[in-house]
C-alpha positions in Angstrom: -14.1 -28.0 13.5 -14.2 -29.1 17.2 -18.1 -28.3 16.9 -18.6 -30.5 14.0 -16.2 -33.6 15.2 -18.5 -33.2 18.4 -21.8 -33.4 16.5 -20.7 -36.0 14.2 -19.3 -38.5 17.7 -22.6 -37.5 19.2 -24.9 -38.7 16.1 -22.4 -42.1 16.1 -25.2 -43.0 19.5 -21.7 -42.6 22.0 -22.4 -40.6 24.9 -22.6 -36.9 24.6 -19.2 -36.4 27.0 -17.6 -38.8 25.9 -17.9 -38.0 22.8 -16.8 -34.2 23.5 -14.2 -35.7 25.0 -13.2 -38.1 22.2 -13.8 -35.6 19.0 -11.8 -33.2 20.8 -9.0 -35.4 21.5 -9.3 -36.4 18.2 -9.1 -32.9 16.7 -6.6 -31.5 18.8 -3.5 -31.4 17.7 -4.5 -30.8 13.9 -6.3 -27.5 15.3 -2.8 -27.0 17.0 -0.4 -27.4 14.2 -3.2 -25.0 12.0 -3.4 -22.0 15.1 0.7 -22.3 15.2 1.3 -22.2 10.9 -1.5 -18.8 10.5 0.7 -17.2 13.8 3.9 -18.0 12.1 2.7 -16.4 8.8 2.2 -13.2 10.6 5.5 -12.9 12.4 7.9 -11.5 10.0 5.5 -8.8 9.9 7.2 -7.9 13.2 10.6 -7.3 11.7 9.3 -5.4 8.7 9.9 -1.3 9.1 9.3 1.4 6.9 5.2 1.7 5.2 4.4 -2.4 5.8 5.2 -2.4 8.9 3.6 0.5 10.6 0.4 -0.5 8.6 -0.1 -4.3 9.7 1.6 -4.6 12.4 -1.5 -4.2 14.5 -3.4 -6.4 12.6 -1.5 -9.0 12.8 -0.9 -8.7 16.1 -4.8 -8.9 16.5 -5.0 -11.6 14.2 -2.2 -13.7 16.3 -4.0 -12.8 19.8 -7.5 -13.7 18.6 -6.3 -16.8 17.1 -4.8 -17.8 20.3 -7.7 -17.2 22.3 -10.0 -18.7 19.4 -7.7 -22.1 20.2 -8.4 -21.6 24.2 -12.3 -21.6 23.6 -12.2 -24.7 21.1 -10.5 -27.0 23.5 -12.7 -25.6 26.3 -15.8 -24.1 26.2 -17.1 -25.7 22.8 -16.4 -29.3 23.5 -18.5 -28.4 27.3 -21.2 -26.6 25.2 -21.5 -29.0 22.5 -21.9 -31.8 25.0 -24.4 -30.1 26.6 -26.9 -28.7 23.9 -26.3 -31.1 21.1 -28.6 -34.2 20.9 -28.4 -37.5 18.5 -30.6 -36.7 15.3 -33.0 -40.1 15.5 -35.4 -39.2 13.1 -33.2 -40.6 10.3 -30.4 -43.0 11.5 -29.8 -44.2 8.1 -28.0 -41.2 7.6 -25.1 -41.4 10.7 -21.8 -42.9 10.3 -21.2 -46.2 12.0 -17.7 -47.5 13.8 -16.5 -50.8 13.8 -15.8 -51.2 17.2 -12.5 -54.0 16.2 -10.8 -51.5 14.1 -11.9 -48.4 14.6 -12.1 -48.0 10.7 -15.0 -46.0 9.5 -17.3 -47.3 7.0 -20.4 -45.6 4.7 -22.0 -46.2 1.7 -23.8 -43.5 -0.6 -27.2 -44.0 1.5 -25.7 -42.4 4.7 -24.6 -39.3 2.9 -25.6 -35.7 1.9 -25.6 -35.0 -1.5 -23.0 -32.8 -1.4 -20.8 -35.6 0.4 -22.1 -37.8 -3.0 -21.2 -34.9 -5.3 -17.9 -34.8 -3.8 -17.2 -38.5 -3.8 -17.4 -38.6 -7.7 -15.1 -36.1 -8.1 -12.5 -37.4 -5.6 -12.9 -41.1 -7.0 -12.3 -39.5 -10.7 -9.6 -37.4 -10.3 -7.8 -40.2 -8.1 -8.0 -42.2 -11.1 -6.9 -39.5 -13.3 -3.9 -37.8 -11.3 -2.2 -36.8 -14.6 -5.8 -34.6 -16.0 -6.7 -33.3 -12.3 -3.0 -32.3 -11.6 -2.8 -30.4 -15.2 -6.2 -28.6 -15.1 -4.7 -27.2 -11.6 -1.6 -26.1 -13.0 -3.4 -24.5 -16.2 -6.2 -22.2 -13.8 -3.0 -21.4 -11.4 -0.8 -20.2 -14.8 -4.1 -18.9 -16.4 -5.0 -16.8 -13.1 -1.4 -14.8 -13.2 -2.9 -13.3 -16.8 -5.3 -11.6 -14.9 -2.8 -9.3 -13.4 -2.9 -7.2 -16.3 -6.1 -6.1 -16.3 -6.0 -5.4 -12.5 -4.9 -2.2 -11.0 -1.9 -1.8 -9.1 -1.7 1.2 -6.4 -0.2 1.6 -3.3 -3.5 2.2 -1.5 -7.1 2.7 -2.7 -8.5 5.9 -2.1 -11.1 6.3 0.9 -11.7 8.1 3.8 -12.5 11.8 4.5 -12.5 13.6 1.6 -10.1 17.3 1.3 -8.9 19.4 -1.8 -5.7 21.3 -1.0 -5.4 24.7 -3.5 -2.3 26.1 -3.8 -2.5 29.6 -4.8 0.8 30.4 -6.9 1.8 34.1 -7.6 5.1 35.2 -9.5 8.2 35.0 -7.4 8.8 38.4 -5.4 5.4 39.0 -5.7 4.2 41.5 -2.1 1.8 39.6 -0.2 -0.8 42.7 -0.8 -1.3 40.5 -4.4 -1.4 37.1 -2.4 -4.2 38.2 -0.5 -6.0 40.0 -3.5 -5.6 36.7 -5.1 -6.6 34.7 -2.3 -10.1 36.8 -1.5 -11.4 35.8 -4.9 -10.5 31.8 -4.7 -12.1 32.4 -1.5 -15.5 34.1 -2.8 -16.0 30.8 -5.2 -15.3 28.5 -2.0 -17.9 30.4 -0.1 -20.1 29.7 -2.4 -19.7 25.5 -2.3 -20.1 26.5 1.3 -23.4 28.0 0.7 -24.7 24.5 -1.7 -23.6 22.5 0.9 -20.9 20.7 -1.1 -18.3 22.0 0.8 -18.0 22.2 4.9 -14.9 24.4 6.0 -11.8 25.9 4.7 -8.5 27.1 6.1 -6.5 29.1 4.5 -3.0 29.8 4.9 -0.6 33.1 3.5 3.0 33.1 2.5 5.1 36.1 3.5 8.4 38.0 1.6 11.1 36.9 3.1 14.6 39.6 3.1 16.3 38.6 -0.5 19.2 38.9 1.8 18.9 36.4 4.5 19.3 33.1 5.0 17.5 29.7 6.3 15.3 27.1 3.9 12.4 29.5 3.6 15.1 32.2 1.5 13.7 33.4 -1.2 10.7 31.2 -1.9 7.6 32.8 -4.0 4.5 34.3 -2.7 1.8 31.6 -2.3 -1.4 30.3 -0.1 -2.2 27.0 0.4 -6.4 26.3 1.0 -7.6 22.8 3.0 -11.0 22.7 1.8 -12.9 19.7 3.8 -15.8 18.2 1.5 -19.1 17.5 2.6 -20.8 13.7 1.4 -22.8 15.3 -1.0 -20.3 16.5 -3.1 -20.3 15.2 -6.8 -17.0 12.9 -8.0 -14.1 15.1 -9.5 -14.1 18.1 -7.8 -10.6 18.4 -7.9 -11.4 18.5 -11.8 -14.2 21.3 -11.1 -12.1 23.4 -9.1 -9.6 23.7 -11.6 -12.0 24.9 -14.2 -13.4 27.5 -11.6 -10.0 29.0 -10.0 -8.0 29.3 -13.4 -7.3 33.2 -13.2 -4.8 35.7 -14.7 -1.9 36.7 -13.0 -1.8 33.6 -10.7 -1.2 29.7 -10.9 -3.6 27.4 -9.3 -2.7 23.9 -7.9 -6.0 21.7 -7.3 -5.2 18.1 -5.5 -8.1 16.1 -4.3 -6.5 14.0 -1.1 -8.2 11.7 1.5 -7.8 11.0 5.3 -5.6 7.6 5.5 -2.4 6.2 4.0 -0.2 8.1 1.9 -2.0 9.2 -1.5 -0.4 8.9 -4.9 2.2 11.6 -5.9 4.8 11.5 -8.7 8.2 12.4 -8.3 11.2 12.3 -10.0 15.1 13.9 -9.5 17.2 14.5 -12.3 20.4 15.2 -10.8 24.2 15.5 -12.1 26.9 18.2 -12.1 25.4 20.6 -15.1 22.8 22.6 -13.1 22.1 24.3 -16.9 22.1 20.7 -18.1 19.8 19.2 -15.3 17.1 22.3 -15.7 17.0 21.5 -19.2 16.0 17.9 -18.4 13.8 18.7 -15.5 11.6 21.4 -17.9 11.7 18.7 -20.8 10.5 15.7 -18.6 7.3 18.0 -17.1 6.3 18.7 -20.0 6.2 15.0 -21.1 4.6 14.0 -18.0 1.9 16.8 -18.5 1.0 14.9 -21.3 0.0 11.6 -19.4 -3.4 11.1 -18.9 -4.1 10.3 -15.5 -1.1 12.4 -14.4 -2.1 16.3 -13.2 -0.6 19.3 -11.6 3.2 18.7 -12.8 5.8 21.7 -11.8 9.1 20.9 -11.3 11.7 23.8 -8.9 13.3 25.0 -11.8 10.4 26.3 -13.3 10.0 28.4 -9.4 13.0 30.8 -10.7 12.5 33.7 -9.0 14.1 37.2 -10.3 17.1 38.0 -8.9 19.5 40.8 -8.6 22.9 39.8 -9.4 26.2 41.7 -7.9 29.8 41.0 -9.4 32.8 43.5 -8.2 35.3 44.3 -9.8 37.9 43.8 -7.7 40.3 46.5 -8.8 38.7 49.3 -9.1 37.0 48.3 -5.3 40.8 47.8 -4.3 41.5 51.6 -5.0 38.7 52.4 -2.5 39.8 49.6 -0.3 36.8 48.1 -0.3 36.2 43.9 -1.0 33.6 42.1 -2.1 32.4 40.6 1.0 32.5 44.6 2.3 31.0 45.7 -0.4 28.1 43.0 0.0 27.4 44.3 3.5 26.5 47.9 2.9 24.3 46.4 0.2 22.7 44.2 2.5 21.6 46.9 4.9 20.9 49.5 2.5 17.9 46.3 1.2 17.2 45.1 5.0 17.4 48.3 6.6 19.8 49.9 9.2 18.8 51.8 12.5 20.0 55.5 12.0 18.0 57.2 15.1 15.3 57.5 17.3 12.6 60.3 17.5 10.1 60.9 20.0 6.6 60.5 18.8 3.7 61.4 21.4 5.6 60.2 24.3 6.9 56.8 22.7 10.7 56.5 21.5 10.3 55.6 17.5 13.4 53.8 16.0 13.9 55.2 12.6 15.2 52.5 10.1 16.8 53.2 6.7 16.6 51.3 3.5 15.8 51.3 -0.2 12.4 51.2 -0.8 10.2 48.6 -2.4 9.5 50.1 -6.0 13.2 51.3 -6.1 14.7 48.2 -5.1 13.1 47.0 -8.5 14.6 49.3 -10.5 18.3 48.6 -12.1 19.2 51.9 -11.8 18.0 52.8 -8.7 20.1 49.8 -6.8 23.2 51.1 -9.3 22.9 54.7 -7.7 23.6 53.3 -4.2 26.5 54.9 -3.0 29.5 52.7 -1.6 31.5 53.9 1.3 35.3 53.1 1.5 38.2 53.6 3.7 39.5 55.7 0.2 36.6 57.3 -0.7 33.0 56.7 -2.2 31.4 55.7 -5.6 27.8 54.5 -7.4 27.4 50.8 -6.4 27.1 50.7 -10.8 30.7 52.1 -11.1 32.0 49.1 -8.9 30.0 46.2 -10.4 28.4 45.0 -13.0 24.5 45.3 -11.7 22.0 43.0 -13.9 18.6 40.9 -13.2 18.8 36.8 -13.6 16.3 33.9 -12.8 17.5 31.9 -10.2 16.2 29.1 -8.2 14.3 29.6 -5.5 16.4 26.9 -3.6 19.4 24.8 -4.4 18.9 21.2 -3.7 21.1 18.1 -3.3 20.6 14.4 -3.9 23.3 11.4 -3.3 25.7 15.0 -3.0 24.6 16.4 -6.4 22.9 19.3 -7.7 19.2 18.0 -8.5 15.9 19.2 -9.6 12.6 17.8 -8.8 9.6 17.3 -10.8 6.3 16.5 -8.6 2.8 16.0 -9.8 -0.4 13.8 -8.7 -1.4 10.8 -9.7 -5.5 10.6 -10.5 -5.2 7.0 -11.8 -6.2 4.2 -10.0 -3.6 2.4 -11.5 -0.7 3.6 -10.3 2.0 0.6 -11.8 0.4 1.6 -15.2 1.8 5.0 -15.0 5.2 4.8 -13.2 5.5 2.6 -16.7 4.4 5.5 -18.7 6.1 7.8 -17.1 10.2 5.1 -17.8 9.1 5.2 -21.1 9.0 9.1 -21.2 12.5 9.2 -18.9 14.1 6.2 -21.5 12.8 8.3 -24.4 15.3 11.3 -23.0 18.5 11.5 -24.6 20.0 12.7 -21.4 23.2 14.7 -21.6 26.6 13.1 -20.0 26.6 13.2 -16.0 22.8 13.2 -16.1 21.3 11.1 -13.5 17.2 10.6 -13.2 15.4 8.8 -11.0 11.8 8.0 -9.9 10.5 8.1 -6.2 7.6 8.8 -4.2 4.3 6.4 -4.8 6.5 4.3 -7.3 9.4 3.9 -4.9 6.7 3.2 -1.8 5.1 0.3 -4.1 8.1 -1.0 -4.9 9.4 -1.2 -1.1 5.9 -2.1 -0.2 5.5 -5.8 -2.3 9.1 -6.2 -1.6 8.5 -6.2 2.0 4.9 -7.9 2.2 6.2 -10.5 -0.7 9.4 -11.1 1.8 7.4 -12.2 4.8 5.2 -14.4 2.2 8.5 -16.2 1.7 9.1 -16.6 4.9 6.0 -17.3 6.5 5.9 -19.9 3.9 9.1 -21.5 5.6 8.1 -21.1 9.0 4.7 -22.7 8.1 6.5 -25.5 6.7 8.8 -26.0 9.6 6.2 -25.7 12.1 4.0 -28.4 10.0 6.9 -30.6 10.1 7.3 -30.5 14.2 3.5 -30.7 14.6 2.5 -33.4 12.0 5.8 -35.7 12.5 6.5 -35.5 8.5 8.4 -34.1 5.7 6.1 -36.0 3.1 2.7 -34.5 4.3 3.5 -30.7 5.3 5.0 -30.9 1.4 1.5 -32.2 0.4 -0.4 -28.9 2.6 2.4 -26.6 0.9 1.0 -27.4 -2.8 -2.7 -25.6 -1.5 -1.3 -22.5 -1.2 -1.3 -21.3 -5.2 -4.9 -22.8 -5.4 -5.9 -19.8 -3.6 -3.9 -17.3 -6.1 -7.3 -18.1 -8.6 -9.8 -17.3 -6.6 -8.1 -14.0 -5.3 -7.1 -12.6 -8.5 -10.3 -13.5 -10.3 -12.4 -11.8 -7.8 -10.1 -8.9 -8.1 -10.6 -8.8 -11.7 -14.1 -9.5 -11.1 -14.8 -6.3 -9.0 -12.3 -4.1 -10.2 -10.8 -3.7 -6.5 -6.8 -3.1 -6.7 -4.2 -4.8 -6.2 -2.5 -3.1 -3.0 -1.0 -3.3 0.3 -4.5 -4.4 1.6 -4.9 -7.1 -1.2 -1.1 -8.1 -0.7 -2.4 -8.5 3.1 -5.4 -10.4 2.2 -2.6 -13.4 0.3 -0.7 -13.3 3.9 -4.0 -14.3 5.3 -4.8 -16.9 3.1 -1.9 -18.9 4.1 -3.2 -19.2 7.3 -6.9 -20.3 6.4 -5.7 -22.5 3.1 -3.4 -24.4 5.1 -5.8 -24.5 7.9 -7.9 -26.8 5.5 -5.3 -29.1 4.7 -4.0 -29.9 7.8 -7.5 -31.0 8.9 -7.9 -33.1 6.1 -4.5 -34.2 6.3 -4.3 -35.0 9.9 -7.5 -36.9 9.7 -6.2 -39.0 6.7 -3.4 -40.1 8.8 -5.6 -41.2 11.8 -7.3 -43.6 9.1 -3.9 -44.8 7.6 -2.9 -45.3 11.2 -6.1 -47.7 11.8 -5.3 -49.7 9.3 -6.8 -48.4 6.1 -5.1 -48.4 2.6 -4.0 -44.6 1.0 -7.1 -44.4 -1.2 -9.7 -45.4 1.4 -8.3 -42.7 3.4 -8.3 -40.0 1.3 -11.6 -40.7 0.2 -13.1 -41.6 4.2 -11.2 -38.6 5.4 -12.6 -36.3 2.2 -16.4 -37.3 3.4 -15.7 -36.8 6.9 -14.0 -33.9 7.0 -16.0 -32.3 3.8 -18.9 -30.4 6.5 -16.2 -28.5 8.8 -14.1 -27.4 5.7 -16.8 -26.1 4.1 -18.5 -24.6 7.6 -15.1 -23.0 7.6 -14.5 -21.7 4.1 -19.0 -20.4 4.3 -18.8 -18.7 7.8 -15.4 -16.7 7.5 -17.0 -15.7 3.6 -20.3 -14.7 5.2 -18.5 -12.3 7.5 -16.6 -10.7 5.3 -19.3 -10.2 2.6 -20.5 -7.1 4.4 -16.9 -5.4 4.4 -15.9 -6.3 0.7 -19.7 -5.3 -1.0 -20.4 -2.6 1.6 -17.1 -0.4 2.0 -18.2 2.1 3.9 -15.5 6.1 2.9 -14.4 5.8 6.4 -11.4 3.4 5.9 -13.4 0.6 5.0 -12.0 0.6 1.2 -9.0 -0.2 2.3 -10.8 -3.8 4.1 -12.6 -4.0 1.0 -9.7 -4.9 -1.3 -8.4 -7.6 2.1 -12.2 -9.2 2.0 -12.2 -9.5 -1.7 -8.4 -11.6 -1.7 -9.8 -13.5 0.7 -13.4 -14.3 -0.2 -12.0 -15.3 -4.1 -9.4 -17.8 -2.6 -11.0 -19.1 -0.1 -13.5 -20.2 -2.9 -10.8 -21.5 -5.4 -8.5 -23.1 -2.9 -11.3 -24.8 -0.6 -13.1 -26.6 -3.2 -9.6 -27.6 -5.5 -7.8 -28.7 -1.8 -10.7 -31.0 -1.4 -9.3 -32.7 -5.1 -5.7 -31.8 -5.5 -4.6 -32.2 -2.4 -5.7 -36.3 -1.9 -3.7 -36.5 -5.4 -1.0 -34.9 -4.7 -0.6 -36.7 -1.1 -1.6 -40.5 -3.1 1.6 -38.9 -5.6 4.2 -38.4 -2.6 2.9 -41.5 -0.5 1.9 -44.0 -2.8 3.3 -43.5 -6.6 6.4 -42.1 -6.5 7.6 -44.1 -3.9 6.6 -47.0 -5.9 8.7 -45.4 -9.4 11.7 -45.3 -6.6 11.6 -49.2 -6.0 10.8 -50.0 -9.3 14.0 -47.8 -10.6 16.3 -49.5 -7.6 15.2 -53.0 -8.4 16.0 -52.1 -12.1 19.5 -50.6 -11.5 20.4 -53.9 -9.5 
């Protein structure tokens, strides 16, 4: 902007420093009042926490430090540089702008300008005679842009990044980890062989262990598994995920294929069902997996209550343990050690002391009739651990979870969709298709909770940044009428962005959500030049219309220089996303690209309407309705 003010003095015949001197002066504080309203966008981004926050916090702290420096170099080093290097064009004076020296009022007629200025003149003229047409067609593409949202995706995140398929290797609980490894080996002889193609780079493989049926902590009692990072190489093909499924299915184990990438969180379903009924809430939890098995785009559902694991269950009956005065708790104890093991001795075995340990082994504590045959010391004699209780297998959960202080059972899949809003939707109309017994609580979380918190949070500091804009406007331009006037850009750059989103079939995310923030900053940027400027004229003495149409031609070049270069840099990031991260930039360059389009070209028209509404006609309605009443 300073550039082009600079340029435009210069071809004017005044002296080159002067004229730096003069186009900046003249430029100044509207380039203040823009650096201050796109700073003031970004700080509520400072008070966000949670996934926003921790995301775009640096960036807008880069945008807000670059922008400041960006405002250090205009009033410096480009009004010294542009005085310098810049020379008067004389090889066609018709087409430079002349000053009346009394007024200071510019004057042009068609001959001095660029077609595009004449292009642009038309169209301002027309729609300043028709403020009614121009100011309806506006609000038709703004309404008919939010229809578009259907047909765009909604996720938290597009995918990108470094490619990875986690396996999860799944025996049947209390299965010895002699089978995990069995199992293991052979998903590892397929891997090694997407090793060998070159599809595949590394894997790592980790084992589960048994853990003593007896003992406590949050790994008790959970199944026998593996879990397998395999890192993919560039050349390998779309859906593996779907490949390795096909490949890995085996008997006598369960196989859990998830294709993730390096970056933000990925999309995962999950859902609680909690209440007081644990029979109630597992009967819930194994209906709803199956329903969400059923969704296509939705792979991989299990839920904990199908992890039941086999367990031996112990009831004593308290009186005929009383006779041997034994209780339950003592009973429970010689039980334990008899299935962990108790030191009885040592022996010594070729020099080294050899602690012998006692306890049931692993086939026999299997067997129903072998842990009923354990004999049961009391103070009053002994008896078969059978004659005491009541000895009996039942599935149980591997672990007993709580939500909001009630029992709850989780269902957790992955999402493959792109659009994720799509199928949290599918997925409440499977949950409000349950009839759900009385005290029966279910709720949905993960990626469909995050997208939720996510808009909230990014559409918050809209709002905000919004108000702040408009308060800073107000100190910097002097006026409640005209930062009003720069407010009504803003949805002009909702076409643009939505349309291109629609266009490429980018998603609407965190990134895109970003990209709106943004705008705010450049589309306001736009207006405040043109604004400012208009004001200058109305100031040396010309009528509303003049000014807006003066100001339009004048101030057309730098708004469009503006609105071309930043599009030009971003092209490369929103048509070449590189997998390294640079999806995630794509869906940001797209927003921005479609609404800088939309709202450059329709500020340059609705905004001189809109500002010839609040200045000039309904001022007028106001007298006219005051003169009336008296």
């Amino acid at each position: 902007v300073v550039l082009e003010n600079v340029y435009r003095h210069i071809q004017r015949g005044e002296d080159r420093f002067q004229a730096a001197l003069e186009a900046t002066r003249e430029v100044a504080p509207a380039i203040f009042a823009s650096t201050l309203t796109t700073i003031a966008v970004f700080v509520p981004l400072a008070f966000i926490q949670g996934l926003v926050g921790s995301f775009f916090l640096p960036f807008a702290l880069t945008v807000c430090f670059a922008l400041s420096a960006s405002f250090l170099v205009a009033l410096t080093a480009v009004p010294v540089l542009g005085a310098l290097l810049l020379r008067p064009n004389v090889s066609d004076p018709d087409k430079t702008l002349s000053i009346s020296d009394m007024t200071g009022t510019y004057t042009t007629s068609d001959d001095g300008h660029s077609w595009t200025q004449k292009v642009y003149k038309h169209a301002l003229v027309w729609s300043l005679r028709h403020k009614a047409v121009t100011l309806l067609a506006s609000a038709l593409l703004t309404v008919g842009s939010l229809s578009l949202i259907i047909l765009i995706p909604v996720t938290l995140f597009p995918s990108g990044g470094e490619r990875f398929v986690s396996i999860d290797v799944q025996l049947p609980p209390g299965s010895s980890v002699e089978k995990i490894f069995d199992q293991v080996d052979d998903v590892e002889n397929v891997l090694a062989g997407l090793l060998d193609e070159g599809i595949a780079e590394t894997y790592q493989t980790t084992v589960g262990s048994l853990n003593n049926p007896f003992s406590s902590g949050s790994n008790s009692g959970r199944p026998s598994s593996a879990n397998i990072l395999l890192r993919l190489s560039e050349n390998s093909p779309a859906g593996m995920a779907d490949i390795l499924r096909r490949d890995l299915s085996g008997t006598g184990r369960s196989v859990v294929v998830t294709e993730i990438a390096d970056g933000p969180p990925q999309s995962e379903l999950e859902v609680k069902v909690t209440g007081g009924d644990y029979t109630a809430i597992s009967a819930v939890a194994v209906d709803l997996a199956r329903d969400f098995e059923s969704i296509e785009g939705i792979v991989n559902v299990s839920s904990d209550v199908s992890e039941a694991r086999p367990e031996i269950v112990i009831v004593v009956n308290p009186v005929i343990s009383g006779f041997l005065g034994l209780t339950a708790t003592s009973v429970a104890a010689q039980v334990n050690q008899i299935f962990a093991g108790r030191p009885i001795t040592q022996i010594d075995l070729n020099g080294d002391s050899v602690e012998v340990v006692l306890k049931l082994s692993q086939d026999d504590s299997s067997s129903i009739d072998k842990v009923k045959s354990i004999i049961i010391t009391g103070p009053s004699g002994s008896a078969n651990l059978g004659d005491l209780s009541e000895v009996s297998f039942k599935p149980s959960p591997v672990s007993i979870s709580r939500f909001d202080g009630q029992r709850a059972a989780s269902i957790i899949g992955s999402i493959t969709n792109n659009d994720t809003q799509k199928i949290g939707q599918k997925v409440q109309a499977k949950i409000d298709a349950m009839n759900l017994p009385p005290g029966v609580k279910v709720t949905t979380g993960g990626v469909f909770q995050q997208i939720a918190e996510g808009f909230r949070d990014i559409f918050s500091a809209m709002a905000i940044g919004v108000l702040l804009v408009y308060l800073v406007m107000i100190i910097s331009l002097g006026s409640l009428k005209s930062p009003f006037v720069i407010i009504t850009s803003l949805p002009l750059a909702l076409i643009g962005a939505l349309i291109a989103l629609a266009i490429t079939g980018r998603t609407l995310g965190l990134p895109a959500a970003m990209g709106l923030l943004l705008l705010i900053g450049i589309v306001v940027t736009n207006a405040i030049v043109l604004i400012a400027f208009v004001e200058q004229l109305r100031e040396r003495g010309l009528n509303i219309h003049d000014a807006l149409v003066q100001g339009g031609l004048v101030r057309l070049r730098p708004i469009l220089m503006t609105a071309f270069t930043t599009s030009f840099a971003l092209i490369p990031l929103a048509v070449f996303a590189s997998d390294e991260g640079g999806i995630i930039g794509a869906e940001l360059a797209t927003v921005v690209i479609g609404g800088l389009a939309s709202s450059t070209f329709l500020t340059l028209i609705v905004v001189p309407v809109v500002y010839t509404l609040v200045h000039s006609s309904l001022p007028r309605v106001f007298r006219i309705v005051r003169s009336n009443s008296s």
